[in-house]
mmJSON file of the N, C-alpha and C atoms, coordinates in Angstrom:
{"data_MODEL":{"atom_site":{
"group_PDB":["ATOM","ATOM","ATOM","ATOM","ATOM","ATOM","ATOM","ATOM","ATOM","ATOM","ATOM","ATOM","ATOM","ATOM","ATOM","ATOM","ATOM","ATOM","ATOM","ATOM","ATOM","ATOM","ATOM","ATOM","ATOM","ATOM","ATOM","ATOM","ATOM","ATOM","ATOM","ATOM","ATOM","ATOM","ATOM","ATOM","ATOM","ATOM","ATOM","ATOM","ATOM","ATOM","ATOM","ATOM","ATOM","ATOM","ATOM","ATOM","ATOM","ATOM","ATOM","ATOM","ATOM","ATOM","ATOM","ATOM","ATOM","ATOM","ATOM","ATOM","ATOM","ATOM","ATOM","ATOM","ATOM","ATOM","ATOM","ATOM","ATOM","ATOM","ATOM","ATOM","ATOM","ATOM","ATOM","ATOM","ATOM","ATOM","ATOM","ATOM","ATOM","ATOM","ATOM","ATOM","ATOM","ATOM","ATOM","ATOM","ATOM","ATOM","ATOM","ATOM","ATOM","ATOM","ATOM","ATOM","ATOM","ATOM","ATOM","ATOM","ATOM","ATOM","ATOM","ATOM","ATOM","ATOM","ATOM","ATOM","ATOM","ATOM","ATOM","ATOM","ATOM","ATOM","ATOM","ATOM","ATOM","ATOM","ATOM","ATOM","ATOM","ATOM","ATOM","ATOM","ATOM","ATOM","ATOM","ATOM","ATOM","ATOM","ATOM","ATOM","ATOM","ATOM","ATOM"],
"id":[1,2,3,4,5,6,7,8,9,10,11,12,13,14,15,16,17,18,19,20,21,22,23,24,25,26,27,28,29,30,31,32,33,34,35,36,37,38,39,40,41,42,43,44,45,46,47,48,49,50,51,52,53,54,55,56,57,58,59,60,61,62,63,64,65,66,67,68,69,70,71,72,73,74,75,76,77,78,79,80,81,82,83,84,85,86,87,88,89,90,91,92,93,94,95,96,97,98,99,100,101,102,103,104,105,106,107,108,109,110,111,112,113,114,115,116,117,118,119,120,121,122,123,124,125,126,127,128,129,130,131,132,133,134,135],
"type_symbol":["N","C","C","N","C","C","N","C","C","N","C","C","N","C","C","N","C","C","N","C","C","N","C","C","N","C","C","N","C","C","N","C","C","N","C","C","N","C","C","N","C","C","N","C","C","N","C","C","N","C","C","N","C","C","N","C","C","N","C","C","N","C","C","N","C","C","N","C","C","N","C","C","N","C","C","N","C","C","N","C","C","N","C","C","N","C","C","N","C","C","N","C","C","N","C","C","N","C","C","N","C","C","N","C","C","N","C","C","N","C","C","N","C","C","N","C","C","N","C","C","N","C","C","N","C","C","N","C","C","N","C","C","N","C","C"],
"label_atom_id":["N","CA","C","N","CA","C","N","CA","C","N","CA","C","N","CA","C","N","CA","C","N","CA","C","N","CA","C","N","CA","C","N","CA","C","N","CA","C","N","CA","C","N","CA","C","N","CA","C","N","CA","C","N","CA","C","N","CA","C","N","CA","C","N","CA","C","N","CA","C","N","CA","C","N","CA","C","N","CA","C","N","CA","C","N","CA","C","N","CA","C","N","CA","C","N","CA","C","N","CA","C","N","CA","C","N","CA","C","N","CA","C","N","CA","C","N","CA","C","N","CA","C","N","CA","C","N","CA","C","N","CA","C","N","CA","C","N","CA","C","N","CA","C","N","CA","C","N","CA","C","N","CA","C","N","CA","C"],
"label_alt_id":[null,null,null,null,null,null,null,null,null,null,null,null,null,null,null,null,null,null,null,null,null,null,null,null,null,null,null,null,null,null,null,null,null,null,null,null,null,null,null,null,null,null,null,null,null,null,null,null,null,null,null,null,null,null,null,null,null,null,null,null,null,null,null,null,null,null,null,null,null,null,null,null,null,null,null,null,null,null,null,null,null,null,null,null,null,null,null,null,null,null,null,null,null,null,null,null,null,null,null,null,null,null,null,null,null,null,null,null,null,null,null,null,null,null,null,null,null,null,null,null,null,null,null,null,null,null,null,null,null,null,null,null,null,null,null],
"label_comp_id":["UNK","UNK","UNK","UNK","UNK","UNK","UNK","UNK","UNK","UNK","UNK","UNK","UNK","UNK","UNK","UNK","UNK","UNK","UNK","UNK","UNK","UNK","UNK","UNK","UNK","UNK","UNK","UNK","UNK","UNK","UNK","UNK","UNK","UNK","UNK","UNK","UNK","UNK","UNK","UNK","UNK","UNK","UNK","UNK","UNK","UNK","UNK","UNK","UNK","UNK","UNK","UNK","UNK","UNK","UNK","UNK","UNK","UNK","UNK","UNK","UNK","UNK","UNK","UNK","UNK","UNK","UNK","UNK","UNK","UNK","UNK","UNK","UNK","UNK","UNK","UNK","UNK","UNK","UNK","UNK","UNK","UNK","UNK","UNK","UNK","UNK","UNK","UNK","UNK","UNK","UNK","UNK","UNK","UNK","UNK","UNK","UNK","UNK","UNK","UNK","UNK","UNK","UNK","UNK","UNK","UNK","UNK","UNK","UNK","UNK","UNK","UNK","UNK","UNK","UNK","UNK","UNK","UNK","UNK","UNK","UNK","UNK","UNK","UNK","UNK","UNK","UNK","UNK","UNK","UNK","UNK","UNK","UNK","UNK","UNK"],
"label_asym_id":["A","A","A","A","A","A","A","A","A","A","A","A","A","A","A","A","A","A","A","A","A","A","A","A","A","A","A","A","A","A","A","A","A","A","A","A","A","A","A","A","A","A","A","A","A","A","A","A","A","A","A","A","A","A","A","A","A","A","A","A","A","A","A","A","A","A","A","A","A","A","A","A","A","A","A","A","A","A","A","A","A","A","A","A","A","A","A","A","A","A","A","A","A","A","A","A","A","A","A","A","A","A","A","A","A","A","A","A","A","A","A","A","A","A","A","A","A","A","A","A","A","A","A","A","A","A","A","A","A","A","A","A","A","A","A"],
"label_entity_id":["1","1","1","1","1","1","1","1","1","1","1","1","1","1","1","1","1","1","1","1","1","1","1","1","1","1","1","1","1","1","1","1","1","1","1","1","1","1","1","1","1","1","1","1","1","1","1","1","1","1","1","1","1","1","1","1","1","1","1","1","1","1","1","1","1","1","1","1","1","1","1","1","1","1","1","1","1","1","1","1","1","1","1","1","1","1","1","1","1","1","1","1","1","1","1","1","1","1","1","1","1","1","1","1","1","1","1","1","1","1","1","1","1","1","1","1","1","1","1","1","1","1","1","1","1","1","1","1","1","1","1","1","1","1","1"],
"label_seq_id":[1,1,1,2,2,2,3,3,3,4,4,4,5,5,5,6,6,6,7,7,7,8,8,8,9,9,9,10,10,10,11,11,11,12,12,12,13,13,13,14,14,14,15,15,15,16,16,16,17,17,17,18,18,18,19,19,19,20,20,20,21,21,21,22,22,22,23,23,23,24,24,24,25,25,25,26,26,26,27,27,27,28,28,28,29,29,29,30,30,30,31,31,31,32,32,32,33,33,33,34,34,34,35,35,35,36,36,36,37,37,37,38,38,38,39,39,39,40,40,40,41,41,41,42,42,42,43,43,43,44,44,44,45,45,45],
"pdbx_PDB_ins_code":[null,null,null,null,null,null,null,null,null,null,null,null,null,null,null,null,null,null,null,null,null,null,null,null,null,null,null,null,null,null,null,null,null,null,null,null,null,null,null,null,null,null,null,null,null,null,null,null,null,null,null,null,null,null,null,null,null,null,null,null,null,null,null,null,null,null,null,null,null,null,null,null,null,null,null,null,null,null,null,null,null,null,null,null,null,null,null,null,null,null,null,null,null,null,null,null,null,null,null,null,null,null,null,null,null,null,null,null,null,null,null,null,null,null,null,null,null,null,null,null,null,null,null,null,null,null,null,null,null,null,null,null,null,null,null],
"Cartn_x":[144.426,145.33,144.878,144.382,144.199,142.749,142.034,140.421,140.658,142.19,141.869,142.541,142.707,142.909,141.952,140.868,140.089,139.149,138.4,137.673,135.873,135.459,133.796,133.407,132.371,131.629,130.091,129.816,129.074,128.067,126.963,125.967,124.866,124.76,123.7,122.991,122.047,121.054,120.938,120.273,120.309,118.782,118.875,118.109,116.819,116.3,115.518,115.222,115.225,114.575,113.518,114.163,113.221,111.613,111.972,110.748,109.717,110.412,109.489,108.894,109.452,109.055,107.83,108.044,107.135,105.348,106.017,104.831,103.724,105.145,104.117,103.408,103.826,102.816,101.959,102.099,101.186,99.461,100.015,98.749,98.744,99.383,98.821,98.108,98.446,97.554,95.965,95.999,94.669,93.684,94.366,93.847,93.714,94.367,94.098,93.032,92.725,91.919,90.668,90.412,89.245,88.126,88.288,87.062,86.519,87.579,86.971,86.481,86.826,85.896,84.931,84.617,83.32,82.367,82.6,81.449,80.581,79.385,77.901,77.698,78.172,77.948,78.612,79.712,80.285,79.687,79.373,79.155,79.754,79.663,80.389,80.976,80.228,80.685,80.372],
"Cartn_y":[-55.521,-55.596,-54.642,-53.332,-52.701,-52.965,-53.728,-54.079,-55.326,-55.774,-56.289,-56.168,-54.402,-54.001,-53.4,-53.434,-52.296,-53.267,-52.667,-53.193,-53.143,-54.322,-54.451,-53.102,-52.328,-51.65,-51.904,-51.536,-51.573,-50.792,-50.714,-49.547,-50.018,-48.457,-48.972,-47.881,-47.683,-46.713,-46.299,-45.311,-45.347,-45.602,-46.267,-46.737,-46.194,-44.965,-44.293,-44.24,-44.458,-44.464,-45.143,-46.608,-47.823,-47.599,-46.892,-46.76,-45.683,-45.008,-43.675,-44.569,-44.94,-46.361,-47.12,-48.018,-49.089,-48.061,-46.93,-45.969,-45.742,-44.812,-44.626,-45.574,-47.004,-47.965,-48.295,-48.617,-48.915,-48.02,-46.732,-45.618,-45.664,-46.149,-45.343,-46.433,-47.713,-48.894,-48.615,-48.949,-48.747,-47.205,-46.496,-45.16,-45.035,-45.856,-46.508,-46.743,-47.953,-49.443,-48.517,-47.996,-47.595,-47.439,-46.586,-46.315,-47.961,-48.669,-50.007,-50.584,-50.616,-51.688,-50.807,-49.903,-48.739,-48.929,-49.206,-49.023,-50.057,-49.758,-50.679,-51.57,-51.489,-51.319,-52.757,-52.784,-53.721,-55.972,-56.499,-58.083,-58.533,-59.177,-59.584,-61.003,-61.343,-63.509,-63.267],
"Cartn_z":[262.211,263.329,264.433,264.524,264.908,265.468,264.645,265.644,266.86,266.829,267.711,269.263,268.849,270.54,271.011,270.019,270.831,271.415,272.699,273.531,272.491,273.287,272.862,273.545,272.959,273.146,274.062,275.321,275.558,275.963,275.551,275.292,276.71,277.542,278.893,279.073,279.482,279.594,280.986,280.811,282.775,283.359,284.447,285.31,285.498,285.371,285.5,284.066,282.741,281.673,281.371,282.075,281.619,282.469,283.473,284.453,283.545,282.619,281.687,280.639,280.287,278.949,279.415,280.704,281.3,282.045,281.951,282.64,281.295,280.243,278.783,278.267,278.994,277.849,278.833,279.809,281.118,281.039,280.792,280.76,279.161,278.702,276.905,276.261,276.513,275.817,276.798,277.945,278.357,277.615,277.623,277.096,275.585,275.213,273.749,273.063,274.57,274.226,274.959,275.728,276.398,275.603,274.354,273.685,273.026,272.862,272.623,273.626,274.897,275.663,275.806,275.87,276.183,275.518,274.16,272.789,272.673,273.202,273.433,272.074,270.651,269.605,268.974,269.844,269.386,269.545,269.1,269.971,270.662,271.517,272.444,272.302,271.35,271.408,269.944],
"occupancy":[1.0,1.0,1.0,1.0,1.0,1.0,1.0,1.0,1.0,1.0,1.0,1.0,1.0,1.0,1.0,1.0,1.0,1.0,1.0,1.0,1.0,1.0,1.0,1.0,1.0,1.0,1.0,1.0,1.0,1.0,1.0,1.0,1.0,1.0,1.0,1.0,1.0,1.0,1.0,1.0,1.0,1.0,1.0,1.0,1.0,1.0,1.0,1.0,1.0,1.0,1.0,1.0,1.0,1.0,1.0,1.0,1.0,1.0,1.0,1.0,1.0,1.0,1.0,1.0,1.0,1.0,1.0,1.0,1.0,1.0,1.0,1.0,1.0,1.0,1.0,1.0,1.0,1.0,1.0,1.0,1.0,1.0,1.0,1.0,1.0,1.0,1.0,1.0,1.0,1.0,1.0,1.0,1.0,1.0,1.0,1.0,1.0,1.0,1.0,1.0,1.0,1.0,1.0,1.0,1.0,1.0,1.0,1.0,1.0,1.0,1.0,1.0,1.0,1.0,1.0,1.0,1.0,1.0,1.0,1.0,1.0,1.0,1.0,1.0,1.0,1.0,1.0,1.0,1.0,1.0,1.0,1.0,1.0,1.0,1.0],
"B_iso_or_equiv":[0.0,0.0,0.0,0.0,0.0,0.0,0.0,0.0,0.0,0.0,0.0,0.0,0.0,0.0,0.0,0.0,0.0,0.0,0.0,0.0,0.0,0.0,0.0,0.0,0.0,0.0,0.0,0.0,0.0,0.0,0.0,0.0,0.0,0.0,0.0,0.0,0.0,0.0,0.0,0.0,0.0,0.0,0.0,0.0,0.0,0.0,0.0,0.0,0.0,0.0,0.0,0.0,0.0,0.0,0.0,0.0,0.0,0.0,0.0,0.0,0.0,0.0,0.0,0.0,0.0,0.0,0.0,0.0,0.0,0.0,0.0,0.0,0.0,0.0,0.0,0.0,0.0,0.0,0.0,0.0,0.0,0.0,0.0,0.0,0.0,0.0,0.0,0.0,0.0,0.0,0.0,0.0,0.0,0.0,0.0,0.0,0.0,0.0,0.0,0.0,0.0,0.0,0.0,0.0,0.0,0.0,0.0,0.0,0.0,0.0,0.0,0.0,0.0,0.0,0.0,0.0,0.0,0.0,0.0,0.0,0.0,0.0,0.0,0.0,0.0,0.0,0.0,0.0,0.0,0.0,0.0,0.0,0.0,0.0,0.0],
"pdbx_formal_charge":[null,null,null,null,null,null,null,null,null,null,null,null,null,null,null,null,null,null,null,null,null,null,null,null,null,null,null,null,null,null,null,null,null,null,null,null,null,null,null,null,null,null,null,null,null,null,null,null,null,null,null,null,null,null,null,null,null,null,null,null,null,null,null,null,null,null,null,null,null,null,null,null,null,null,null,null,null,null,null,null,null,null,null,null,null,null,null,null,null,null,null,null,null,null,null,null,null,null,null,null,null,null,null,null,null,null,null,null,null,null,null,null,null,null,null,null,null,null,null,null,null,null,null,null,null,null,null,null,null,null,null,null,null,null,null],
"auth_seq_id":[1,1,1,2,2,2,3,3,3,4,4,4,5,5,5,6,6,6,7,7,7,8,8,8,9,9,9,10,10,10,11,11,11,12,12,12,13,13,13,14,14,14,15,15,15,16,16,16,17,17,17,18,18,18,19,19,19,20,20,20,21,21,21,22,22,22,23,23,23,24,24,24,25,25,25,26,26,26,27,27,27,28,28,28,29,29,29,30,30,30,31,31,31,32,32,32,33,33,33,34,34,34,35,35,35,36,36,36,37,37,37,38,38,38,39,39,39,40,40,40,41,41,41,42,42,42,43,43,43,44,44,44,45,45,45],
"auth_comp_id":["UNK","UNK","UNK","UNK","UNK","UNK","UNK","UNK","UNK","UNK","UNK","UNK","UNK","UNK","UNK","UNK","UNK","UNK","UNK","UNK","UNK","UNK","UNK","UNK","UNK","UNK","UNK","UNK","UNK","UNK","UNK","UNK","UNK","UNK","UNK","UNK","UNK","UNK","UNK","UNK","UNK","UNK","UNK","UNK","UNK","UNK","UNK","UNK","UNK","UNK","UNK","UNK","UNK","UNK","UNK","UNK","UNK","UNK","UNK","UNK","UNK","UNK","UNK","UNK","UNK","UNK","UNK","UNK","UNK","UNK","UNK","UNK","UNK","UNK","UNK","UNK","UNK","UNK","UNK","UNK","UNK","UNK","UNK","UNK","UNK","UNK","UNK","UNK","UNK","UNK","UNK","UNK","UNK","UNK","UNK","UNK","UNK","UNK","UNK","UNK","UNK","UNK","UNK","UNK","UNK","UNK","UNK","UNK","UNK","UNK","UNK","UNK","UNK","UNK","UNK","UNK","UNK","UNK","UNK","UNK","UNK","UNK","UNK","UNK","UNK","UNK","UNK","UNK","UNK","UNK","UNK","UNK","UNK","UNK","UNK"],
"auth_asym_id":["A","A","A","A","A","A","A","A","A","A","A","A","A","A","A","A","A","A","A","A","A","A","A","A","A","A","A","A","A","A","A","A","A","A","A","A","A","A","A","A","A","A","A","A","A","A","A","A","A","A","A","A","A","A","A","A","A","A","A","A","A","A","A","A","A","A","A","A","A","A","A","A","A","A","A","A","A","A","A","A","A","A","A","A","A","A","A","A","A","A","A","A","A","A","A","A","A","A","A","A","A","A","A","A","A","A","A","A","A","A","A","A","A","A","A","A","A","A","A","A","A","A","A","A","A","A","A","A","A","A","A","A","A","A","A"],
"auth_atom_id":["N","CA","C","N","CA","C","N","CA","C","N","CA","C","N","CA","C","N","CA","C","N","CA","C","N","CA","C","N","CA","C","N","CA","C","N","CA","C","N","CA","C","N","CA","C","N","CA","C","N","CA","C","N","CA","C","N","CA","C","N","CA","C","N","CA","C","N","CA","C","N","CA","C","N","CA","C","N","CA","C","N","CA","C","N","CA","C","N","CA","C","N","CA","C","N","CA","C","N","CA","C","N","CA","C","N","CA","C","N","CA","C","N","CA","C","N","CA","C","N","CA","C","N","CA","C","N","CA","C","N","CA","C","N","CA","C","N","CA","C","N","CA","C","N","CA","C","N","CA","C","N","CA","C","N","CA","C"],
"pdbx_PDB_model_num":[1,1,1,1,1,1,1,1,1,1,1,1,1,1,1,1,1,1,1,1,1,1,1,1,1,1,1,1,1,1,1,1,1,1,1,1,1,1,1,1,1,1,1,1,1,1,1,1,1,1,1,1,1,1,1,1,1,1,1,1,1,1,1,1,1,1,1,1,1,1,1,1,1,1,1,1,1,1,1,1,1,1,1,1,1,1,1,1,1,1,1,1,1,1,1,1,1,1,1,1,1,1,1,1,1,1,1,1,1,1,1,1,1,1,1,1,1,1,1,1,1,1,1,1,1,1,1,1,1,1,1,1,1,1,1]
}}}
């Protein structure tokens, strides 16, 4: 009886987080991946 006064819960982040998130992966996959496209060693086809 009581769950059905209470309101849905809604969970929001703030605006400026998502921009820290989209940055860390932006620079961290390339910086990742670098030593792989670099390495002479590898075949290509």
């Amino acid at each position: 009886m009581e769950a059905e006064r209470v309101l849905p819960r809604e969970y929001r982040i703030r605006p400026g987080r998502l921009t820290g998130v989209y940055l860390s992966v932006g620079i961290g996959i390339p910086a990742a991946a670098l030593p792989i496209w670099t390495d002479e060693d590898i075949p290509g086809g």
